[in-house]
C-alpha positions in Angstrom: 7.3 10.5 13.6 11.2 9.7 13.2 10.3 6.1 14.1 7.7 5.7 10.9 9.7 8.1 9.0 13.3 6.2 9.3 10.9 2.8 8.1 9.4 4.7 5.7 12.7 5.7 4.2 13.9 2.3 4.5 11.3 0.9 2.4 11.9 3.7 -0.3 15.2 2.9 -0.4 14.4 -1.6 -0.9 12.7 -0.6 -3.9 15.3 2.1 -5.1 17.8 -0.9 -5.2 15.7 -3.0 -7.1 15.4 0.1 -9.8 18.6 1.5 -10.0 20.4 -0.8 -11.9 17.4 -2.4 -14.2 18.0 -1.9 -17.5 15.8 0.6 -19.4 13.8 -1.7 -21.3 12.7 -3.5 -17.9 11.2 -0.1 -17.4 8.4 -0.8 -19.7 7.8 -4.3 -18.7 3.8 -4.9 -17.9 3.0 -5.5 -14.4 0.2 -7.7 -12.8 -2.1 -4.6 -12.6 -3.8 -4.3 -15.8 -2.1 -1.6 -18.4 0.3 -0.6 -16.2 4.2 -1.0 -16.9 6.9 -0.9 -14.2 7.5 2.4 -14.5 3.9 3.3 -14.2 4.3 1.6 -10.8 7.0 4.4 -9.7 5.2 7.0 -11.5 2.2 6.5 -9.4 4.2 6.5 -6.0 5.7 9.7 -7.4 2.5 11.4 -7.9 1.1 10.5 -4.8 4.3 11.4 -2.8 4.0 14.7 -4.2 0.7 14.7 -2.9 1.0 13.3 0.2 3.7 15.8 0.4 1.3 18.9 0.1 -1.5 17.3 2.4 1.5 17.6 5.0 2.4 21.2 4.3 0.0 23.1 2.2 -4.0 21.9 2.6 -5.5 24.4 0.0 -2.9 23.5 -2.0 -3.7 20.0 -1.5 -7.4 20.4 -2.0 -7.2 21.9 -5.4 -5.1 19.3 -6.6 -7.6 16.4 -5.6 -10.3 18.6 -7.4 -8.2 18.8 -10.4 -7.5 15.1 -10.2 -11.5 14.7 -9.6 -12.1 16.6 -12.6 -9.5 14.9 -15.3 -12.5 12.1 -15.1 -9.0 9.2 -14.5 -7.6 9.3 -10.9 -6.3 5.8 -11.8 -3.7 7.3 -14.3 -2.9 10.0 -12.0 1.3 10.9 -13.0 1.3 8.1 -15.8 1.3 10.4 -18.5 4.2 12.4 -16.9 6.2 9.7 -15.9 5.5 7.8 -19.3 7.4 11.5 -21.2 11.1 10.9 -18.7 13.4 7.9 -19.5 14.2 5.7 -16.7 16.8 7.9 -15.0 15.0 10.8 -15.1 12.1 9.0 -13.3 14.1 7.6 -10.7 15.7 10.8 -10.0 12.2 12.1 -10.1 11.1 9.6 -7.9 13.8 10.1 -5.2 13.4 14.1 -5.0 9.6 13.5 -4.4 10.7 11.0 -1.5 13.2 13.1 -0.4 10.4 16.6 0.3 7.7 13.7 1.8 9.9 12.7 4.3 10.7 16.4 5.0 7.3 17.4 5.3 6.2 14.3 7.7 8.7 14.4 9.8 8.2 17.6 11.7 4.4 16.8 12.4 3.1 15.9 15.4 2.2 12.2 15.4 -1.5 13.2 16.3 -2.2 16.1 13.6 -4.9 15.7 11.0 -3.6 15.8 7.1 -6.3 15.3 4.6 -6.6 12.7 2.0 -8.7 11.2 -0.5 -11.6 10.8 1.8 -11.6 10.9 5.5 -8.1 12.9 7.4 -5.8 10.8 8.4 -3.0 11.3 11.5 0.4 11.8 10.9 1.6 8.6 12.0 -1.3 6.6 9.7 -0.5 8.7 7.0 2.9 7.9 6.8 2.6 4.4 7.4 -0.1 4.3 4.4 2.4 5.7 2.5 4.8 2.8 3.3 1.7 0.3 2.7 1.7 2.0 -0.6 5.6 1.9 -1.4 5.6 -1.8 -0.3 2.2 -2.9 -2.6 3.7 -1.1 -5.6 7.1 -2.5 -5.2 5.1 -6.0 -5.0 3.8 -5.5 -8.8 7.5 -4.7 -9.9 8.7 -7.6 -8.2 6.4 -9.9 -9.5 6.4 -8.4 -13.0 10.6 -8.8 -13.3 10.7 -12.3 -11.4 13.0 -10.3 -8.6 13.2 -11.4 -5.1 13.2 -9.0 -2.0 13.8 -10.5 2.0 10.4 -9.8 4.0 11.1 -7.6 7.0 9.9 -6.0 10.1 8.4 -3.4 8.2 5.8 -5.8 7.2 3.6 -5.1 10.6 2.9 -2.0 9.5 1.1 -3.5 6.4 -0.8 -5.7 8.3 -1.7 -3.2 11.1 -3.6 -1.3 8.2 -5.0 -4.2 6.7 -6.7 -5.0 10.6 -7.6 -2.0 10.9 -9.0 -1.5 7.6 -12.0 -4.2 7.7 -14.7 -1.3 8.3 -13.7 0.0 4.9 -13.6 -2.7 3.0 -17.3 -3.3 3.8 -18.5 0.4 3.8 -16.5 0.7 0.1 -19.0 -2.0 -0.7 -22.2 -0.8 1.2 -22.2 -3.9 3.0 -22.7 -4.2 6.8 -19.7 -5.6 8.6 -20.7 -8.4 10.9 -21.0 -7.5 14.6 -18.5 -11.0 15.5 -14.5 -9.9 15.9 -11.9 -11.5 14.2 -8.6 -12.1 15.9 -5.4 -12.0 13.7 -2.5 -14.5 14.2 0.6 -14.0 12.2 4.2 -15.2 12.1 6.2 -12.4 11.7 9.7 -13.0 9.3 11.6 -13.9 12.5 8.8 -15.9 13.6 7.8 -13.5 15.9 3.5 -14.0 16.4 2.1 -10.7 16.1 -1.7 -10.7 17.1 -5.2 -8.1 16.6 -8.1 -8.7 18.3 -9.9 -10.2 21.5 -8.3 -14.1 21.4 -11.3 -15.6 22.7 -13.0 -15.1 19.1 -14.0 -17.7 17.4 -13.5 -15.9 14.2 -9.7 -16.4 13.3 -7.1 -15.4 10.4 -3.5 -17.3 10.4 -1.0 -17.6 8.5 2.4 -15.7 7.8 2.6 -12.0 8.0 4.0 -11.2 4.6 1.4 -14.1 2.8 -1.6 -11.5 4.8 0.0 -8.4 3.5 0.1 -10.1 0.6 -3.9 -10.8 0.4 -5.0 -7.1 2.2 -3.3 -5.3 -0.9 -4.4 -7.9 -2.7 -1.7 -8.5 -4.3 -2.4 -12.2 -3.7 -5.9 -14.3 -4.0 -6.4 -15.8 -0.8 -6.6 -19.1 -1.9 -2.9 -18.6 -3.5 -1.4 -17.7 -0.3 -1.1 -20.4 3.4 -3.6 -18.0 5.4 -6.0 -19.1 6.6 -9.9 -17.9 8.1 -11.7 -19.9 10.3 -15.6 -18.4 11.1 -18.0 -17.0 8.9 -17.0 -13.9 10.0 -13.5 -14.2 9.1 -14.1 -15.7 5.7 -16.1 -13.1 4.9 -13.5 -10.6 5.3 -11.1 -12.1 4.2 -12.7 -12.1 0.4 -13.2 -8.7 0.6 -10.2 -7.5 2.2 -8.3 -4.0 1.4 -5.3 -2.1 2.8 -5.7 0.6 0.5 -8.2 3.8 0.1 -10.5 4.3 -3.1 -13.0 2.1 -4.7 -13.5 -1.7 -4.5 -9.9 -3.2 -6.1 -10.5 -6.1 -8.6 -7.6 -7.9 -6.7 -5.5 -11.1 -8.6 -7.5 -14.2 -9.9 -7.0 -17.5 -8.0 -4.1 -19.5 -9.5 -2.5 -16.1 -11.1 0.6 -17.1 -8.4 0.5 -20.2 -7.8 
């Protein structure tokens, strides 16, 4: 758990320097996601690191805040509302307590306990790095909204871990039957490391550099925007329909949106 935990924490803390000297009116710049302003961005990790934080240390508590969030009829805008009534400081200070009890709470666990979530329980170890998946895909939006920059890292195969080993969800989200055919994953890591998934006799293939993938599995990217590439119908397939993250179908970016 310190391993996940100590990246975790670093990936916090490459967004934090990104926000803590932007000016306030960058604050309320839009963002590629639809509605959303940057500081919608950290409001939502906020809200969901507050949760995350209970699923770790107080399940009934936990539970009757997803049926509350159930209930307000928006799960989307979950913590918009309260981050929308703090000025930027005050939601970066926010922000950085609610980081500051999650790590608290995670690290602790035993890698292999249950916590639940928004559907299926997760282990301690997936949860964690979800949340990281999370922190990274949000900070992506912010980045892309303020035309910032921000060195891919290591950290980035945890990303892409989830998006592997998320291709069974993205169908079932769908009600689609996932094709019987594996797909092996290729990709160059940022130190041009190759980091592989899957049997590598299959004929089904995805390539391409690890952060362009990451990239396309939050979907953050259109596929055709990015240099991976999927060989196999298979692998093409998935590839369209790929998703790193839990909840409904996501609309994704249109083709061109980044090129």
């Amino acid at each position: 758990m310190d391993a996940i935990c100590n990246d975790l924490a670093a990936e916090h803390e490459s967004l934090d320097v990104l926000m803590v000297d932007l000016p306030d009116a960058a604050w309320d710049e839009p963002t590629p996601a639809a509605r959303w302003a940057v500081r919608d961005q950290i409001s939502h990790l906020w809200f969901f690191d507050r949760t995350a934080a209970l699923a770790a240390t107080d399940e009934d508590a936990f539970r009757a805040s997803t049926a509350a969030l159930m209930a307000s009829g928006d799960p989307d805008a979950a913590g918009l509302a309260e981050g929308r009534a703090l000025s930027a400081a005050e939601l970066l200070a926010a922000w950085r307590s609610g980081r500051v009890a999650l790590l608290a709470a995670l690290r602790p666990l035993d890698p292999k306990a249950r916590l639940p979530w928004y559907g299926p329980s997760m282990g301690a170890t997936s949860f964690a790095t979800a949340r990281l998946m999370e922190t990274w895909a949000h900070g992506q939006d912010i980045v892309d909204a303020l035309g910032l920059t921000r060195p891919a890292t290591a950290r980035l195969r945890h990303v892409a871990h989830i998006g592997v080993r998320a291709r069974p969800f993205a169908y079932a989200i769908r009600g689609l039957t996932m094709p019987a055919a594996d797909v092996r994953v290729e990709l160059v890591a940022p130190d041009g490391e190759l980091w592989t998934w899957g049997d590598a006799s299959a004929t089904d293939r995805v390539v391409g550099p690890a952060l362009d993938f990451c990239l396309v599995v939050t979907q953050r990217r259109h596929p055709d925007d990015t240099k991976v590439r999927a060989t196999g119908e298979a692998a093409v397939e998935w590839l369209a329909i790929a998703q790193a993250f839990a909840g409904p179908p996501g609309s994704g970016r249109a083709p061109g949106q980044f090129a």
